[in-house]
C-alpha positions in Angstrom: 27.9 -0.3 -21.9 26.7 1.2 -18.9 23.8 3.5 -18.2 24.4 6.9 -18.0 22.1 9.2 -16.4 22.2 13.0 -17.0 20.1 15.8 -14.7 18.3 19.5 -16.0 18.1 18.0 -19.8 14.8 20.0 -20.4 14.5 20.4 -23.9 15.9 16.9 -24.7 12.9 15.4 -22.6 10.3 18.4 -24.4 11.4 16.6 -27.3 11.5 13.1 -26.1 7.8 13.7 -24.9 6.7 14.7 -28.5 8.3 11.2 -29.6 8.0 8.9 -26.9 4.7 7.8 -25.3 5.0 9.5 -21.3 2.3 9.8 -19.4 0.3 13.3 -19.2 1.7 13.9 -15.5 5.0 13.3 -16.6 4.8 15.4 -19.7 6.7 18.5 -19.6 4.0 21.2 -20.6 2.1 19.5 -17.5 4.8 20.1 -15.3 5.4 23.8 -16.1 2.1 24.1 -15.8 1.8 22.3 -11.8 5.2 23.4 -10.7 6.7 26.2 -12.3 9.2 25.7 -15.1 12.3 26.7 -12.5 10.8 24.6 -10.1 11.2 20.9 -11.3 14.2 18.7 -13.4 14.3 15.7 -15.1 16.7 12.4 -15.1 17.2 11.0 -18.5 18.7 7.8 -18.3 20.9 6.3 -21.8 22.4 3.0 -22.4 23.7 2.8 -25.9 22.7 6.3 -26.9 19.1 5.1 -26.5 16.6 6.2 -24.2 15.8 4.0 -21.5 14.1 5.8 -19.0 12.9 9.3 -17.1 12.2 10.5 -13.9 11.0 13.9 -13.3 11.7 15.6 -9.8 9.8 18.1 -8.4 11.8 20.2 -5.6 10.4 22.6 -2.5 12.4 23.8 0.6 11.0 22.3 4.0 12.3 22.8 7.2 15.7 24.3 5.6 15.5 21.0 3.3 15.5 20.4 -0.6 12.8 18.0 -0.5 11.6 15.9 -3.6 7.8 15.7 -3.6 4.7 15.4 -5.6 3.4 18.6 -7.4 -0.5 19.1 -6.7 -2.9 17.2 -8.4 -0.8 15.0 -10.0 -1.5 11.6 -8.8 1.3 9.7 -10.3 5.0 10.5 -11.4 8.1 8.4 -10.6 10.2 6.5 -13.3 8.8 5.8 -16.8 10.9 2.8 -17.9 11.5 2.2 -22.0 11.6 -1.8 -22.2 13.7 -3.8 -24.6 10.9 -6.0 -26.7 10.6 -9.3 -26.1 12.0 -9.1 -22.4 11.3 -12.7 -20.4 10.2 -11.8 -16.9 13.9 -12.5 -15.5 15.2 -10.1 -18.0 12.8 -7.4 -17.1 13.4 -7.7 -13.7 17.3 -7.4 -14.1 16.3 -3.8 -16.4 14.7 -2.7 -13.9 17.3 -3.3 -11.4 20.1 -1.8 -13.2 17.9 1.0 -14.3 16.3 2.2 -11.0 19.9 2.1 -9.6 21.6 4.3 -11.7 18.9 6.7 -11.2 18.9 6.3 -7.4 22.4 7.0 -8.0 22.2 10.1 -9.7 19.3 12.0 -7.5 20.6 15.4 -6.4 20.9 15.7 -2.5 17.5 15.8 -0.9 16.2 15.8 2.7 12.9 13.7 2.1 11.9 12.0 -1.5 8.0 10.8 -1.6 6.8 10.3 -5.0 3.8 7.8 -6.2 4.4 5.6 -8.7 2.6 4.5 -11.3 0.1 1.8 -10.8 2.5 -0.7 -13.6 5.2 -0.5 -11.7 5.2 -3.5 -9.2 9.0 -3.4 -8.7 10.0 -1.6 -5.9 12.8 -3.7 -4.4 15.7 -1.8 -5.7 14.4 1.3 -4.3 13.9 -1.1 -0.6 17.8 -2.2 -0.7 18.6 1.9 -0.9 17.0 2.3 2.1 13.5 3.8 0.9 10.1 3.3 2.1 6.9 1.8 0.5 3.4 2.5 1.4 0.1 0.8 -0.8 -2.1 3.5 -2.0 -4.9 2.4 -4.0 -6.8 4.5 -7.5 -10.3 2.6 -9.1 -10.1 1.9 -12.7 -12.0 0.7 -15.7 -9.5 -1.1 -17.9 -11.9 -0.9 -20.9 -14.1 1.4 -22.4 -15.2 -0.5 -25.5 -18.4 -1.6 -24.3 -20.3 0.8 -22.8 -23.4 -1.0 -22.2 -21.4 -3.7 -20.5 -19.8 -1.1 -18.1 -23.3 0.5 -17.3 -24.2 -3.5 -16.4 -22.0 -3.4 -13.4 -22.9 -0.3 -12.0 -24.6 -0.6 -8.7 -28.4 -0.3 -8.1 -28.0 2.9 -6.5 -25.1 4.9 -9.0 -27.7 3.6 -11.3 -30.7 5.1 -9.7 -28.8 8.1 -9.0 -28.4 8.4 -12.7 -31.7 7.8 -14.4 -33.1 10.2 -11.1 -30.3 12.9 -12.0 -31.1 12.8 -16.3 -34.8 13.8 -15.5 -33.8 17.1 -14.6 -30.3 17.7 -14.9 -28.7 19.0 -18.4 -25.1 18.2 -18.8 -23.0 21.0 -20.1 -19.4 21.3 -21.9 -18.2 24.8 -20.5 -14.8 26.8 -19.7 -16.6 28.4 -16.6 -13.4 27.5 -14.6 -14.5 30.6 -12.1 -17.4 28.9 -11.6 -16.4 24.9 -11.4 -13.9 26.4 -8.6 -16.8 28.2 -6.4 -18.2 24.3 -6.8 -15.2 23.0 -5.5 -14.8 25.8 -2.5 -18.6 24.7 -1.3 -17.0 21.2 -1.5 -14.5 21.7 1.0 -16.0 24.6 2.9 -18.9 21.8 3.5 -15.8 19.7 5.3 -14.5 23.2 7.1 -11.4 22.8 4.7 -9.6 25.2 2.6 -9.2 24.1 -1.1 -5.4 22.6 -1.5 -4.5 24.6 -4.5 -5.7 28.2 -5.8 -7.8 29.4 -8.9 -4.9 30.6 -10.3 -3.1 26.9 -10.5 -6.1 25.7 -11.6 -6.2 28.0 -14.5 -2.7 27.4 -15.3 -3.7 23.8 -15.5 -6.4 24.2 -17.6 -4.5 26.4 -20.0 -2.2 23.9 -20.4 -4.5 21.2 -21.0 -6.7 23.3 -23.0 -3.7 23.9 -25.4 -3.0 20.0 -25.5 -6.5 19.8 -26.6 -6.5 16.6 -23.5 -9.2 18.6 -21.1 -13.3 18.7 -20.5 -14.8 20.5 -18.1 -18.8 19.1 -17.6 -21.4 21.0 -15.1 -24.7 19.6 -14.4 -27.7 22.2 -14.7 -31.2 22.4 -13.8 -33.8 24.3 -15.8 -33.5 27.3 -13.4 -30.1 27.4 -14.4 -29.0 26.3 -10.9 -25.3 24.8 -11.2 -25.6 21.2 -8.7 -22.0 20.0 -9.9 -19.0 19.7 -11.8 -16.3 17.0 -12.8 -12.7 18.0 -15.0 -11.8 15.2 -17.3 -8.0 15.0 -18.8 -6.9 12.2 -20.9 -3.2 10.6 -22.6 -3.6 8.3 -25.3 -3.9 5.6 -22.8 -6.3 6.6 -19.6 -8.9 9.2 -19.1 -8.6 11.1 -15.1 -11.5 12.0 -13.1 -9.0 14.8 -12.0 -11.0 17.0 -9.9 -15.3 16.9 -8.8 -16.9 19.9 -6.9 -20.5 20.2 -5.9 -22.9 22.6 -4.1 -24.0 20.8 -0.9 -27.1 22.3 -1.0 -27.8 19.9 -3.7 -25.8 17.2 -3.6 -28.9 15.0 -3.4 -29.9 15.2 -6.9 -27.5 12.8 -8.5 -25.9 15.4 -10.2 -22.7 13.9 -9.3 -23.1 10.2 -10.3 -24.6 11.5 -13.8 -21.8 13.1 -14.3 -19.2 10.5 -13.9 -21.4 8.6 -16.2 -20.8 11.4 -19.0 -17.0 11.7 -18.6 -17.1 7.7 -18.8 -19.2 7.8 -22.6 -17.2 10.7 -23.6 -13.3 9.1 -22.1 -14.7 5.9 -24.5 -14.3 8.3 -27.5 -10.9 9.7 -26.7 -8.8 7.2 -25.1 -8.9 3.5 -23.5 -9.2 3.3 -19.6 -10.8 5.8 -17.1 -9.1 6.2 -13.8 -11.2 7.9 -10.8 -7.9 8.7 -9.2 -9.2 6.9 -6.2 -9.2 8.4 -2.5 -8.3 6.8 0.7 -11.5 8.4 2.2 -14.0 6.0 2.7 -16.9 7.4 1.4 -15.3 8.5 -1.7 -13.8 5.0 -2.1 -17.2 3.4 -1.7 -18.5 6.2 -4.3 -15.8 5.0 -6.8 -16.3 1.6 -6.4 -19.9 1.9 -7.3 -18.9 2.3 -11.0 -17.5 -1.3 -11.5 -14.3 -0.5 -11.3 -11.2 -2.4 -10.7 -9.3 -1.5 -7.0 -5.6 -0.8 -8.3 -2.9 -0.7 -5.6 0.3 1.9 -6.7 3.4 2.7 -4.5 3.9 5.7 -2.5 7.9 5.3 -2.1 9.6 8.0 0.5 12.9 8.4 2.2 13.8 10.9 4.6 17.8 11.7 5.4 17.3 15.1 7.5 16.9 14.2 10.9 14.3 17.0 11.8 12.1 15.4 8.8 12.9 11.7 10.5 11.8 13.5 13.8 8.6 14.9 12.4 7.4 11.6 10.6 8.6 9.5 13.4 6.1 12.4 15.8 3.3 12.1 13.2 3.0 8.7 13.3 2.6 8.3 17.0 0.3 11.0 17.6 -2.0 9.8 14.2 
């Protein structure tokens, strides 16, 4: 029997998320809460009235185009694949195949696609022979969390130092101060002479949504005078813990504040779920920052396309002037 792949099957995947195991940027309550319920769909793909896979599509109008990008801070989305049991590596492969095809097949008319993968998928080559684009993006990840001491162990001297400096004076708090953790994150970028990419409001939508999923922390580092030096948000699945978003005031960014608190949304990810993901930057400094904590460099696919020939024009123009 063939695959067959339907588009706008909302409540279907709302209830496929309650009984399948999706990951939190995929689920459906996330994506309301990122995009707007009106504002993204979702490809269910059967084969033998079972489910065998999903991709959710987020849609915006760019230069006259329907355009099929990533929602903000969401660092992965792209297929999530349900595999037969006891698949041999040729066998997987040929899912895949047939799988990613059909739901090539059935996207609705776009201008540009660009959508990040997930980090397990590996398999990109059907995506390659329908004339899509791959580029290597790269997240930091500790695989483990069931060994804390161990994971301390491989911390660099200086995280380290950072973090027995920081615990002298710092107190670690649990709040809900999101008004606050955002005037962190404003210093943050204001100290770069950047606007902050997304607005309180989102942010409280998020947090909402998360808080409601009971899958959120919010931790701010405080000094006796009741100064507030940092702030790191924590979400989780049942499989990985994200570092999803870190502000700071640059005033006193050299307290450690920052490094201590990675350190406590490590300990408390340990009790929650399995893996910890720093949802790694291509920025330099923050790559070296990540990589500080021991944790493994893990490559996942950005995969684009672009059909509208001012979009083709524009990339072409921003790579050449980059």
């Amino acid at each position: 029997m063939t695959i067959q792949v339907a588009l706008s099957q909302k409540e279907r995947y709302k209830q496929m998320c309650k009984t399948h195991s999706i990951p939190i940027f995929s689920q459906h309550w996330w994506l309301d809460a990122v995009c707007g319920h009106q504002h993204w769909d979702i490809l269910l793909a059967t084969k033998n009235d079972q489910y065998i896979a999903s991709l959710p599509i987020y849609t915006k109008t760019k230069i006259r185009c329907h355009c099929i990008v990533m929602p903000p801070l969401t660092q992965t989305l792209g297929p999530h694949l349900f595999y037969p049991d006891n698949q041999s590596h040729s066998k997987k492969l040929s899912f895949e195949k047939e799988v990613f095809s059909a739901l090539i097949k059935a996207l609705p008319k776009f201008g540009y696609f660009s959508q990040n993968f997930q980090y397990s998928h590996t398999n990109w080559l059907p995506f390659c022979w329908n004339g899509f684009n791959q580029s290597t993006r790269y997240t930091y990840r500790l695989e483990d969390l069931s060994d804390l001491d161990q994971l301390y162990s491989r911390f660099q001297s200086k995280i380290k130092t950072d973090i027995q400096k920081a615990a002298k004076h710092l107190t670690i708090q649990e709040s809900h101060d999101i008004d606050l953790f955002y005037s962190l994150i404003q210093k943050t970028f204001s100290r770069q002479k950047l606007s902050v990419p997304y607005s309180l409001t989102l942010l409280k939508q998020i947090d909402t949504a998360c808080y409601n999923q009971n899958c959120r922390q919010l931790f701010l580092a405080v000094d006796s005078n009741g100064n507030c030096h940092a702030g790191t948000y924590l979400i989780w699945d049942s499989h990985s813990a994200y570092y999803l978003i870190g502000g700071g005031d640059p005033e006193l960014r050299n307290s450690g504040a920052t490094s201590l608190l990675v350190w406590k949304c490590i300990q408390f990810a340990s009790k929650v779920t399995t893996s910890f993901d720093f949802e790694g930057s291509m920025l330099q400094p923050v790559e070296r920052f990540f990589r500080g904590f021991g944790a493994q460099q893990t490559p996942y696919f950005e995969i684009s396309k672009a059909t509208s020939r001012l979009i083709q024009t524009g990339l072409f123009l921003k790579r050449v002037t980059s």
